[in-house]
MDTraj code that builds the backbone (N, CA, C; nanometers):
import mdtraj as md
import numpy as np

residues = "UNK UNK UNK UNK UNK UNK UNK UNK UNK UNK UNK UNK UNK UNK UNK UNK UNK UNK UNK UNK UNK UNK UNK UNK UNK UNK UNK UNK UNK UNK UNK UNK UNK UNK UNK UNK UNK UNK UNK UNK UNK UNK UNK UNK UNK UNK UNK UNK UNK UNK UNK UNK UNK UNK UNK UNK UNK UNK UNK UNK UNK UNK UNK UNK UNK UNK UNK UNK UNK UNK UNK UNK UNK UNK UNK UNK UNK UNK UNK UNK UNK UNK UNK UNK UNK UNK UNK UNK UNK UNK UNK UNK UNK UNK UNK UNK UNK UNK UNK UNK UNK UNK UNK UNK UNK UNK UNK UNK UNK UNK UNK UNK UNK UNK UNK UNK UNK UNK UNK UNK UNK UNK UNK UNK UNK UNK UNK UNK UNK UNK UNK UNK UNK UNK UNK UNK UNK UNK UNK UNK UNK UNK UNK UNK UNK UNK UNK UNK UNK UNK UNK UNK UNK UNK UNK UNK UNK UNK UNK UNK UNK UNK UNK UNK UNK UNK UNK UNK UNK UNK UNK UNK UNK UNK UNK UNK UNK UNK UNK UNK UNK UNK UNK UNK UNK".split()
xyz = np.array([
    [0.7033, -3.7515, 2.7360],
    [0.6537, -3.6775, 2.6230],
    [0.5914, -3.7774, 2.5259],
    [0.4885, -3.7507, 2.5147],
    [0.3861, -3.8069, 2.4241],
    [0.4175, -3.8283, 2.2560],
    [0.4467, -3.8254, 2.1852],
    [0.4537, -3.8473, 2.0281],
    [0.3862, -3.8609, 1.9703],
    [0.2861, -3.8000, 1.8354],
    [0.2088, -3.8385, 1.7504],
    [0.2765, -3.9947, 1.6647],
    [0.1641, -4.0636, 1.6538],
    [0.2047, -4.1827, 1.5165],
    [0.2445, -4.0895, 1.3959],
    [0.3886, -4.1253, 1.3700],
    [0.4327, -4.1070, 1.2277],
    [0.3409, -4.1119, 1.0627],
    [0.2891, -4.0169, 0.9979],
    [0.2159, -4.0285, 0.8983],
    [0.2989, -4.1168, 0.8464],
    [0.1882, -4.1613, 0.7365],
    [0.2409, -4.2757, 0.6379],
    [0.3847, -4.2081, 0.5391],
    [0.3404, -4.0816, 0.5246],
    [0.4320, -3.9750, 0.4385],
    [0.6126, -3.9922, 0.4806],
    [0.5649, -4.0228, 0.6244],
    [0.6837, -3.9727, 0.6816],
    [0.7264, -4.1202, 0.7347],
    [0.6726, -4.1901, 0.7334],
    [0.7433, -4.3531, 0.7380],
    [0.7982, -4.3844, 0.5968],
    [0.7864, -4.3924, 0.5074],
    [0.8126, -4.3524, 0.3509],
    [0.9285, -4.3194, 0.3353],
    [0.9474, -4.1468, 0.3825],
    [1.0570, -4.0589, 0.3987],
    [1.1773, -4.1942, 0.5135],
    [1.1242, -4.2210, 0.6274],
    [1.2368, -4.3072, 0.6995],
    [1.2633, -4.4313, 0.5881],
    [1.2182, -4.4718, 0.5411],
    [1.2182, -4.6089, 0.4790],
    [1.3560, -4.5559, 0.3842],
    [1.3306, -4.4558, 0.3121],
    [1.4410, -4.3868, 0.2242],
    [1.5522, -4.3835, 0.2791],
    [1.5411, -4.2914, 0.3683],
    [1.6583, -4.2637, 0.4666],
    [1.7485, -4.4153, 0.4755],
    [1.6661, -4.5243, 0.5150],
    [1.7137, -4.5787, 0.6065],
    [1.7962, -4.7112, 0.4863],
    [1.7351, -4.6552, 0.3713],
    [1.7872, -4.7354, 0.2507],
    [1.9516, -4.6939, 0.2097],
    [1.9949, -4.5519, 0.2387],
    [2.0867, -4.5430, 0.2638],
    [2.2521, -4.5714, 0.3421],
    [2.1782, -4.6959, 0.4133],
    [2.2516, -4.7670, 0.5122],
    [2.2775, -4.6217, 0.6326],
    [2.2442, -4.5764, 0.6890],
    [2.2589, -4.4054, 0.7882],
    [2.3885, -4.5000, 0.9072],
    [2.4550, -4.4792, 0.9578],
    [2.5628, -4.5115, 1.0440],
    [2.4451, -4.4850, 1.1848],
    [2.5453, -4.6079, 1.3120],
    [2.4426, -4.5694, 1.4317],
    [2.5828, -4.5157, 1.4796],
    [2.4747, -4.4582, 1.6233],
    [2.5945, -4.4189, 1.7537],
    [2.5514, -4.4251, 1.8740],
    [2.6543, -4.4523, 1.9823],
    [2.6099, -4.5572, 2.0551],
    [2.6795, -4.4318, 2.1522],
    [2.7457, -4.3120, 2.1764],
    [2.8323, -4.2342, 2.2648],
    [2.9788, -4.2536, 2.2893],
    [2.9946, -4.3913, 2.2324],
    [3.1456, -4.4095, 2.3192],
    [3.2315, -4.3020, 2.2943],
    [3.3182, -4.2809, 2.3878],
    [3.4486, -4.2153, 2.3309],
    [3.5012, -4.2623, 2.1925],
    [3.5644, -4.3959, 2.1413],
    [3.5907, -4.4487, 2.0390],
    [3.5073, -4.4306, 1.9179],
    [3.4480, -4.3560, 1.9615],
    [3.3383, -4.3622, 1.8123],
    [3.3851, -4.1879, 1.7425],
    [3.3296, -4.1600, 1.6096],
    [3.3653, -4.0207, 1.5444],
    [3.2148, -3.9579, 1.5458],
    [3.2079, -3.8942, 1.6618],
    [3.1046, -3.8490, 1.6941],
    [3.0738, -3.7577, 1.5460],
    [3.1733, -3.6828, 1.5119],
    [3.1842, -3.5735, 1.4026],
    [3.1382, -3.6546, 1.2389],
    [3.1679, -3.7036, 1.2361],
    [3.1889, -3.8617, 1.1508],
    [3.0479, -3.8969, 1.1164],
    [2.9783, -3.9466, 1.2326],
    [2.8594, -3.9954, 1.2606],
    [2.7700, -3.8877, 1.1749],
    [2.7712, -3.7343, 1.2400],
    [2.6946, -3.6580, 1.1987],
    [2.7015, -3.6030, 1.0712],
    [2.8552, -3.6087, 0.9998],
    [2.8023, -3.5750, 0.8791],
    [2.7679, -3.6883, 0.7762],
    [2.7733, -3.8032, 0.8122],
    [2.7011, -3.9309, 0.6907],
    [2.5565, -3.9081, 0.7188],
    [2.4910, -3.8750, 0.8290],
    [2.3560, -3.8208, 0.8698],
    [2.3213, -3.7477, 0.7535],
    [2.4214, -3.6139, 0.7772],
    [2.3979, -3.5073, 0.7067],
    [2.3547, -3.5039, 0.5578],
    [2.4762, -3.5873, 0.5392],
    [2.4945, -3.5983, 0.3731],
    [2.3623, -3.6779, 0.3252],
    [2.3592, -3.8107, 0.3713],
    [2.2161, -3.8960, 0.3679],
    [2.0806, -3.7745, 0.3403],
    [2.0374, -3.7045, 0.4578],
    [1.9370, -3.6284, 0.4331],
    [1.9570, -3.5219, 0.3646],
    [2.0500, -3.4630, 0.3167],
    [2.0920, -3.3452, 0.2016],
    [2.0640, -3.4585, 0.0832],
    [2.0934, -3.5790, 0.0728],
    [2.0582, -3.6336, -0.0481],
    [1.9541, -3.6652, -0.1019],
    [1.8373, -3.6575, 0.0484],
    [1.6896, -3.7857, -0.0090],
    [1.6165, -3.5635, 0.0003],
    [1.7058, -3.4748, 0.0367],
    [1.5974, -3.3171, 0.0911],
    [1.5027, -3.3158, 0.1796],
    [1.5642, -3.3774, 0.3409],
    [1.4563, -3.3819, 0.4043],
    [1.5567, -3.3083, 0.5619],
    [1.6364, -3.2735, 0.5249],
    [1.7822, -3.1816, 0.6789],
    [1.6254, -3.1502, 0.7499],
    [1.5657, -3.0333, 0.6939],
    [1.5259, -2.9469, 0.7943],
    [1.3539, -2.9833, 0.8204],
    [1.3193, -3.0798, 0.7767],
    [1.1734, -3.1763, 0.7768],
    [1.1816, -3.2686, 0.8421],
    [1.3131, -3.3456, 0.8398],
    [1.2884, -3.4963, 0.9401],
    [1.4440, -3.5378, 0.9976],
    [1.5250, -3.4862, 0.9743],
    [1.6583, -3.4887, 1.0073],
    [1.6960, -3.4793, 1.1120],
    [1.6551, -3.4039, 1.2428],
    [1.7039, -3.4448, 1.3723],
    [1.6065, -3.6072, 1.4043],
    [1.4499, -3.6099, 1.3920],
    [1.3992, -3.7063, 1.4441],
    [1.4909, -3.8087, 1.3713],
    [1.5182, -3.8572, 1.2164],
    [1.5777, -3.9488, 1.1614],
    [1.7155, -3.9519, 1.2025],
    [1.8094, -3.8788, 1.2684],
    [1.9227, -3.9081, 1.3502],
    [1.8903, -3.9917, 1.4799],
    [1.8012, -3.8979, 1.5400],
    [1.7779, -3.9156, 1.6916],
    [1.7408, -4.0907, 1.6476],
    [1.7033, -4.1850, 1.5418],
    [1.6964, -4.2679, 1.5332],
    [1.7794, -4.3957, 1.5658],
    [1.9062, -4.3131, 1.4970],
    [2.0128, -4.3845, 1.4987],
    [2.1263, -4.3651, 1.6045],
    [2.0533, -4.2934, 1.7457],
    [2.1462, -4.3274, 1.8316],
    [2.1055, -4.3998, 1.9298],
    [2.2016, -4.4999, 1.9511],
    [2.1454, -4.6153, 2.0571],
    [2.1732, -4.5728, 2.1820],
    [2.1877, -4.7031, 2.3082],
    [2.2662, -4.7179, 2.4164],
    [2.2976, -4.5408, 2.4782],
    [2.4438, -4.5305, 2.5286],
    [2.4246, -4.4035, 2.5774],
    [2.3475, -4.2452, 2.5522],
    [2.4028, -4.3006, 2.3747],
    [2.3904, -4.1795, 2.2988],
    [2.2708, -4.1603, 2.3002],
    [2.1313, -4.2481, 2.2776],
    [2.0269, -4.2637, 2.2792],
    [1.9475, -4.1773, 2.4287],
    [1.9898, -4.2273, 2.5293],
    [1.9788, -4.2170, 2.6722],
    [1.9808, -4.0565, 2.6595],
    [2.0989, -3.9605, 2.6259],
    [2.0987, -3.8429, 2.6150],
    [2.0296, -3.7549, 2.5532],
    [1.9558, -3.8033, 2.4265],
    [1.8230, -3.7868, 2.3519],
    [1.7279, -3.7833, 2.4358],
    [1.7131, -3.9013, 2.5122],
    [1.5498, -3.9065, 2.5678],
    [1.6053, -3.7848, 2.6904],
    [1.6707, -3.7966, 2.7551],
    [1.6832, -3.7030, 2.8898],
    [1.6987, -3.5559, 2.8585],
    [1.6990, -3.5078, 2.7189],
    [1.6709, -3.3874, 2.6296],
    [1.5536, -3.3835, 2.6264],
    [1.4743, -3.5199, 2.5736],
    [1.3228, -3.4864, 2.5495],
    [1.2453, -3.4612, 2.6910],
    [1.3133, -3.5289, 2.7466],
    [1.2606, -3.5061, 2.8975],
    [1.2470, -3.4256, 3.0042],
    [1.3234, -3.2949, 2.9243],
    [1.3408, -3.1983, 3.0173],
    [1.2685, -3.1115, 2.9400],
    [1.2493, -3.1005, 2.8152],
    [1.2011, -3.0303, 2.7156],
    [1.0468, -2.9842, 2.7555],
    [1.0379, -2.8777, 2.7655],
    [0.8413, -2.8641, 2.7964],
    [0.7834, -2.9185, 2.6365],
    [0.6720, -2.9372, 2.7219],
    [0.6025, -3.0081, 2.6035],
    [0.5439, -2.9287, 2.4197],
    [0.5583, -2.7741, 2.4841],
    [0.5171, -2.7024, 2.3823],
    [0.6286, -2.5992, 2.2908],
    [0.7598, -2.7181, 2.3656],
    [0.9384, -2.6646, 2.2877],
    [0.9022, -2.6842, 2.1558],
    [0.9184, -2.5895, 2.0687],
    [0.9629, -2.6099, 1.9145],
    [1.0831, -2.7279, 1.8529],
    [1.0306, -2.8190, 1.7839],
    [1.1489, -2.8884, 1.7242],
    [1.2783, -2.8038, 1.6742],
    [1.3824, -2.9217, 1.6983],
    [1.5039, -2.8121, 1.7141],
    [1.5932, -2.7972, 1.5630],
    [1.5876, -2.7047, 1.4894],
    [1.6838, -2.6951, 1.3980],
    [1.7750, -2.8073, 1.3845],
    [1.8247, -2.8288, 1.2300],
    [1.9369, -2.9231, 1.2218],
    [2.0846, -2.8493, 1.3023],
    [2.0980, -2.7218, 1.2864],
    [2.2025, -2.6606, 1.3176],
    [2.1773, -2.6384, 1.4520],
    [2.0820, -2.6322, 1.5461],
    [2.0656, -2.6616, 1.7064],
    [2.0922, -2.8042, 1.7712],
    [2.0684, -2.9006, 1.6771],
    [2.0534, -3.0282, 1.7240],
    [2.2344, -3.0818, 1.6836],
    [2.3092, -3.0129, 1.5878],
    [2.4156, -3.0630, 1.5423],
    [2.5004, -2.9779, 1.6670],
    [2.5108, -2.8694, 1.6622],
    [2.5806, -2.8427, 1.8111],
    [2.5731, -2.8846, 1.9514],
    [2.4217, -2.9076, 1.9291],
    [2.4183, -2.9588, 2.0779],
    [2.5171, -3.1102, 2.0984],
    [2.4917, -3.1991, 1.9947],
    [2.5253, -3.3196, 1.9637],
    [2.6922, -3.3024, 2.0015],
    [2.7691, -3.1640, 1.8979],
    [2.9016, -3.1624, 1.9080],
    [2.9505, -3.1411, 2.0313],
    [2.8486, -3.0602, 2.0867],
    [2.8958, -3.0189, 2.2289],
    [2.8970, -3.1670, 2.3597],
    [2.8178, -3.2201, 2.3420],
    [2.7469, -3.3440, 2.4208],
    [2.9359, -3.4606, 2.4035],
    [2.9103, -3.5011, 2.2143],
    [3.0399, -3.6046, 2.2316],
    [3.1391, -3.5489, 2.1365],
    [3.1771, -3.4583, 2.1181],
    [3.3336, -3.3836, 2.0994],
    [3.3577, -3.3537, 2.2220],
    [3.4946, -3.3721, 2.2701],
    [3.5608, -3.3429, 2.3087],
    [3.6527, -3.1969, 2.3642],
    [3.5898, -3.1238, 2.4335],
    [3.6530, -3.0009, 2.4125],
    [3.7715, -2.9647, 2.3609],
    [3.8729, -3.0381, 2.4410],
    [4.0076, -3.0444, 2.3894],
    [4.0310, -3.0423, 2.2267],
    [3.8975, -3.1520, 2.2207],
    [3.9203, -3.1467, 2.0385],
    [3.8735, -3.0363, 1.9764],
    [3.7906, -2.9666, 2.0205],
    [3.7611, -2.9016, 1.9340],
    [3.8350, -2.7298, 1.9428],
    [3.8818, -2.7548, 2.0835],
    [3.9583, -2.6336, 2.1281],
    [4.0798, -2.6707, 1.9997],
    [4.1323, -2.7639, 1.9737],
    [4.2488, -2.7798, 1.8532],
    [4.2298, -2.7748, 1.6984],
    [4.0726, -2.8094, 1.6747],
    [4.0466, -2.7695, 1.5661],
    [4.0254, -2.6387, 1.5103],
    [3.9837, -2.5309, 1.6029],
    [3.9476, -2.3854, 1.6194],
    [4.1295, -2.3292, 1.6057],
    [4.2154, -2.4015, 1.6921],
    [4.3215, -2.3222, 1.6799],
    [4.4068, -2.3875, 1.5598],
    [4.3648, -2.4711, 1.4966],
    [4.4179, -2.5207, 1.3267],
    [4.3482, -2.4360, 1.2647],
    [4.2284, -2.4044, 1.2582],
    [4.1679, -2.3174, 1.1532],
    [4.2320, -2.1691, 1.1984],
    [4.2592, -2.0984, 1.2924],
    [4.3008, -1.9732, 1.3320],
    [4.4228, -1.9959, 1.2616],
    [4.5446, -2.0540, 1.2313],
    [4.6651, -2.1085, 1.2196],
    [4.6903, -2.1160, 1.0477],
    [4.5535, -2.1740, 0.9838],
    [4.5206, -2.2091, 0.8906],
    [4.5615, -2.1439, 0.7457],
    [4.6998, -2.1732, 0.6412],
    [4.6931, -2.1026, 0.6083],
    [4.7408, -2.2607, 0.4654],
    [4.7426, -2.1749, 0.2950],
    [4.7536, -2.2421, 0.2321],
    [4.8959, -2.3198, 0.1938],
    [5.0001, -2.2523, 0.2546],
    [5.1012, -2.3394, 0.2143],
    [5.1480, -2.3639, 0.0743],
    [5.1744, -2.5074, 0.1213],
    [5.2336, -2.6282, -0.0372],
    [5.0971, -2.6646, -0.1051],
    [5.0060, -2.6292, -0.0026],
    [4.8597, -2.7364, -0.0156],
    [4.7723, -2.6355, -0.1773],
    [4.7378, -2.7006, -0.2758],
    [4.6927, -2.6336, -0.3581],
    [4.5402, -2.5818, -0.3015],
    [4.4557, -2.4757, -0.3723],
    [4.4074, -2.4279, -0.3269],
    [4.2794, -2.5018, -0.2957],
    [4.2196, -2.6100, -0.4148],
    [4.1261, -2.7226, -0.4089],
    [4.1759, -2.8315, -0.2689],
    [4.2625, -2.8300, -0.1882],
    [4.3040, -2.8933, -0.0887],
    [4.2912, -2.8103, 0.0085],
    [4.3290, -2.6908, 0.0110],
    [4.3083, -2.5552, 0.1032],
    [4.1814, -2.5763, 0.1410],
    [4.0642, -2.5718, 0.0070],
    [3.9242, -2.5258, 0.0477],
    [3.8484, -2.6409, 0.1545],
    [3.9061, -2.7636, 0.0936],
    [3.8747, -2.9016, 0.1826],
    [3.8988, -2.8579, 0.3443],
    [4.0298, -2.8657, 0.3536],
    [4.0804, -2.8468, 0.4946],
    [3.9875, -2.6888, 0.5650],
    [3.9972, -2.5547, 0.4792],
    [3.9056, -2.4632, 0.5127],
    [3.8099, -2.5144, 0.6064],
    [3.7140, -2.5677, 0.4932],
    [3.5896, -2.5865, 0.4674],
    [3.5427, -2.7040, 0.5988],
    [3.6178, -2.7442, 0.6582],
    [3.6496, -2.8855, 0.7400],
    [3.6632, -2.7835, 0.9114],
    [3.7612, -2.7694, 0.8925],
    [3.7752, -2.6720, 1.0452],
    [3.6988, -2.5475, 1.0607],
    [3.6484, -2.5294, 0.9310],
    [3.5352, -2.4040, 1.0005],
    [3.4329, -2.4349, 1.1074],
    [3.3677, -2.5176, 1.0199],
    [3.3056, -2.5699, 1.0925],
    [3.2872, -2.5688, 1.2696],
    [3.4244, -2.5892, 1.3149],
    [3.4315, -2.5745, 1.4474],
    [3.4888, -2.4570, 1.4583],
    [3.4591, -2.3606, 1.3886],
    [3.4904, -2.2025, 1.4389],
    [3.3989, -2.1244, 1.3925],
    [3.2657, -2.1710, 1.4206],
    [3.1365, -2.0585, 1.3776],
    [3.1520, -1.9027, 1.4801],
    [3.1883, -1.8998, 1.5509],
    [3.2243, -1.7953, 1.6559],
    [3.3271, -1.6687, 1.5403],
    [3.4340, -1.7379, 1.5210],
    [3.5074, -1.6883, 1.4254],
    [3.4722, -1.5990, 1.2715],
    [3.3668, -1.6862, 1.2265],
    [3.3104, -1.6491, 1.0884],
    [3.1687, -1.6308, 1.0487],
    [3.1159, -1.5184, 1.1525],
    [2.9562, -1.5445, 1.1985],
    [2.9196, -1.4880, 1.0558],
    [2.9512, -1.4343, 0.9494],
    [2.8934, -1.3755, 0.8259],
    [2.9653, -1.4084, 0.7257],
    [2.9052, -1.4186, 0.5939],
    [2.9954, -1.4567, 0.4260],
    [3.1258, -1.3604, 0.4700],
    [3.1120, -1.2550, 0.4935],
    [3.1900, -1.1628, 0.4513],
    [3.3498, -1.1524, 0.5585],
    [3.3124, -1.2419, 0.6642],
    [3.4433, -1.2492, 0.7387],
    [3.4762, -1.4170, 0.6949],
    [3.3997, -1.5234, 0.6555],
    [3.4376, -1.6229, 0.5744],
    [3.5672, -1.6144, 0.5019],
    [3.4674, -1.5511, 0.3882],
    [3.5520, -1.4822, 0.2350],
    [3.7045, -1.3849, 0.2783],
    [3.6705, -1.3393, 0.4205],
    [3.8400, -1.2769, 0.4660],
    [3.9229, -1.3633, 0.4866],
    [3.8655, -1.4527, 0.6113],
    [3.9617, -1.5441, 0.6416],
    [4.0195, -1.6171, 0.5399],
    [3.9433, -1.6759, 0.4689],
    [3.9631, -1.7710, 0.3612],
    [4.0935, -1.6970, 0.2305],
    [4.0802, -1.5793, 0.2209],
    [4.1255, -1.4862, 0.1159],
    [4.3241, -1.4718, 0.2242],
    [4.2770, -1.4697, 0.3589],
    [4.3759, -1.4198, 0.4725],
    [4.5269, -1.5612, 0.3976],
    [4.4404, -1.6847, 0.4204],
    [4.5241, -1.7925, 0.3997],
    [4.6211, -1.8546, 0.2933],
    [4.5233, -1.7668, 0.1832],
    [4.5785, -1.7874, 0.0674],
    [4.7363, -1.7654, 0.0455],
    [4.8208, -1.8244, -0.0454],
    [4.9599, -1.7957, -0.0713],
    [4.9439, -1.6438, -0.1138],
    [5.0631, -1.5749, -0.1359],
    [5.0834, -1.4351, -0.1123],
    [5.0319, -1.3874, -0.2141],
    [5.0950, -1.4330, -0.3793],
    [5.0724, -1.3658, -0.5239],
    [4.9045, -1.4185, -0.5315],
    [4.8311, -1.5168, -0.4652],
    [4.6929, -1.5686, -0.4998],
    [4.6059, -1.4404, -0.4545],
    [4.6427, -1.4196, -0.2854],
    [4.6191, -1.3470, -0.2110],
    [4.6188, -1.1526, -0.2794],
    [4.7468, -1.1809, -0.2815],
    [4.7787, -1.0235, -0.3681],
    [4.6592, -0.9857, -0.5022],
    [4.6538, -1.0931, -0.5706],
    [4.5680, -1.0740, -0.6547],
    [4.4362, -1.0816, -0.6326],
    [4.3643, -1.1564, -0.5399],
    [4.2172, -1.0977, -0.4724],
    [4.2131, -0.9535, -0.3879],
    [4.2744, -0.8820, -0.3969],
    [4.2567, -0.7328, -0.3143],
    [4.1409, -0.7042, -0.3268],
    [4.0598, -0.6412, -0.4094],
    [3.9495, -0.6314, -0.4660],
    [3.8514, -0.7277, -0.4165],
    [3.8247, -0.8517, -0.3795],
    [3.7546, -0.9359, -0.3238],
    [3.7119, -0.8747, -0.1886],
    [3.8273, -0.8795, -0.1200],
    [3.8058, -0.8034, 0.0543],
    [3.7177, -0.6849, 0.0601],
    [3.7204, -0.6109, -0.0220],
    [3.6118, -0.5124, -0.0196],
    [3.4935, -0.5403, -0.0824],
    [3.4519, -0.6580, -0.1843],
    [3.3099, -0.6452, -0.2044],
    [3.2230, -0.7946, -0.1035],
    [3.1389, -0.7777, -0.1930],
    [3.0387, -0.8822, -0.0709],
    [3.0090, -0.9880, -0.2227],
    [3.1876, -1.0539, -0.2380],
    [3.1723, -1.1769, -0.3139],
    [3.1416, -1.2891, -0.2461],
    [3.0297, -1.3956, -0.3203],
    [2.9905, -1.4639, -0.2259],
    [3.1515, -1.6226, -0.2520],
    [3.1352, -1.7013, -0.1170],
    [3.2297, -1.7613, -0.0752],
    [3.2647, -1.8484, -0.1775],
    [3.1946, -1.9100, -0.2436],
    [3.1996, -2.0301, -0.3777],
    [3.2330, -1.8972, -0.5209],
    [3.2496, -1.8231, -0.5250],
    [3.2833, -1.7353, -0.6108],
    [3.3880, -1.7081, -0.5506],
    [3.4529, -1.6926, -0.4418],
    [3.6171, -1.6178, -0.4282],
    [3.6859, -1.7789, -0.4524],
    [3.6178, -1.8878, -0.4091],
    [3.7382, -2.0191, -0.4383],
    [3.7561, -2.0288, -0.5988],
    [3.6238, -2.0060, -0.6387],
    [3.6501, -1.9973, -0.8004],
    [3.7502, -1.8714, -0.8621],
    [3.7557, -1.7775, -0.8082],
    [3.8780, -1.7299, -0.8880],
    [4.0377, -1.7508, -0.8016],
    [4.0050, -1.8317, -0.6586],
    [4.1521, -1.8220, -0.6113],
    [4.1869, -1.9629, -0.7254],
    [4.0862, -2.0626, -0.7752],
    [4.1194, -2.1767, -0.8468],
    [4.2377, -2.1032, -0.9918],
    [4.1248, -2.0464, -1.0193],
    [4.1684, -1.9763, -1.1623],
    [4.2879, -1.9203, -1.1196],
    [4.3148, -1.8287, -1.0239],
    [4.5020, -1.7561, -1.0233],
    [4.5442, -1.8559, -0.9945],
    [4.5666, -1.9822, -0.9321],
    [4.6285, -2.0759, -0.9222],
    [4.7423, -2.1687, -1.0613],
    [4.5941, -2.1370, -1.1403],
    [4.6271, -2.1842, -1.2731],
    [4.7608, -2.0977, -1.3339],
    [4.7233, -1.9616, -1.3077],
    [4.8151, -1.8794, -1.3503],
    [4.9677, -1.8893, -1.3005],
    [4.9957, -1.9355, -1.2049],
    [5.1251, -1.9794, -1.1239],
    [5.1945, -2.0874, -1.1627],
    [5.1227, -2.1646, -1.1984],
    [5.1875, -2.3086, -1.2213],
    [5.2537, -2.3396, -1.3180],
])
top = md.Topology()
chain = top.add_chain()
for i, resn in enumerate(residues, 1):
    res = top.add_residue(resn, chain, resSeq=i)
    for name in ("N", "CA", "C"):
        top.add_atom(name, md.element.get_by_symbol(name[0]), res)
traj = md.Trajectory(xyz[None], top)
C-alpha cells in the first residue's frame, strides 16, 4: 500500500505529538498493552487531533512485533478501505494484545462491580476503568447511568430512584451521587 507524503500541516501536528514524549510498543506480553493506549489517547485528546491523526500517530509508535501486525493489517486492507476510527483501531489493538483471560476478568469485575467502602469519587474511577472492557454491557447512556446507579451504596442508590427513569446524562448522575455522599458523612 502506497502512502501519500505527509503535508507539512500534518508533520507539525506529529512534531507536537511527539513533543509529548508518546510511549512505544513493541507486542511483548510484558508490556501494558492497555497502558500503552491510553497515554496515546490522552496525548492526542490533549494536542485535539484522536479522530484526524491518532491511529496513524499510534501506528507510529509501534515497533518490532507490534509494528509487524500494523503493516500485515495494512496489507490485507484493499486499497480503497476507509481509515479506521480511533474506537476501531483501539479494539482491534485490545483484541490483538489483551489477553482474553484478561479481559474476560475485567468484564466480570465490572459485572461484580459495586461501591462498597470505596467512596463514590473512587467508585467512578474504578467504574469508569472496567467499563471500558464491557462495551457489550453498556451499549447506551441510559444502561451506563443504570449500571452505575445499580452499584451505588443502598441510601445513595435509594435516593437516585428518579434518575433510573429519566435520560440523566452520566457526568450529571456522578454529580449528584457526589452530593448524597456528602449528605452521609
Amino acid at each position: 500500500m502506497v502512502r501519500a507524503t505527509a503535508s507539512e500541516e500534518e508533520q507539525l501536528r506529529l512534531a507536537r505529538f511527539k513533543k509529548y514524549d508518546p510511549p512505544t510498543f513493541s507486542g511483548l506480553a510484558s508490556e501494558d498493552a492497555q497502558g500503552f493506549l491510553e497515554k496515546c489517547h490522552r496525548i492526542l485528546c490533549t494536542i485535539g487531533i484522536v479522530e484526524t491523526s491518532g491511529v496513524a500517530f499510534t501506528m507510529f509508535q509501534l515497533k518490532e512485533a507490534a509494528y509487524q501486525w500494523w503493516r500485515a493489517y495494512e496489507l490485507c486492507s484493499p486499497d480503497d478501505a476507509s481509515s479506521l476510527s480511533w474506537v476501531q483501531f483501539s479494539e482491534m489493538f485490545i483484541r490483538e494484545f489483551v489477553p482474553q483471560t484478561l479481559r474476560d476478568a475485567w468484564r466480570a469485575e465490572f459485572e461484580q462491580l459495586h461501591q462498597g467502602t470505596m467512596s463514590v469519587l473512587d467508585y467512578v474511577i474504578r467504574f469508569s476503568d472496567l467499563s471500558i472492557h464491557a462495551h457489550a454491557l453498556i451499549t447506551a447512556v441510559r444502561e451506563r447511568v443504570r449500571r452505575f446507579i445499580e452499584g451505588l451504596t443502598h441510601d445513595i442508590r435509594f435516593s437516585m430512584a428518579c434518575e433510573f427513569e429519566s435520560d440523566v446524562p452520566f457526568q450529571k448522575v456522578v454529580e449528584i451521587a457526589r452530593q448524597l455522599e456528602g449528605m452521609w458523612d
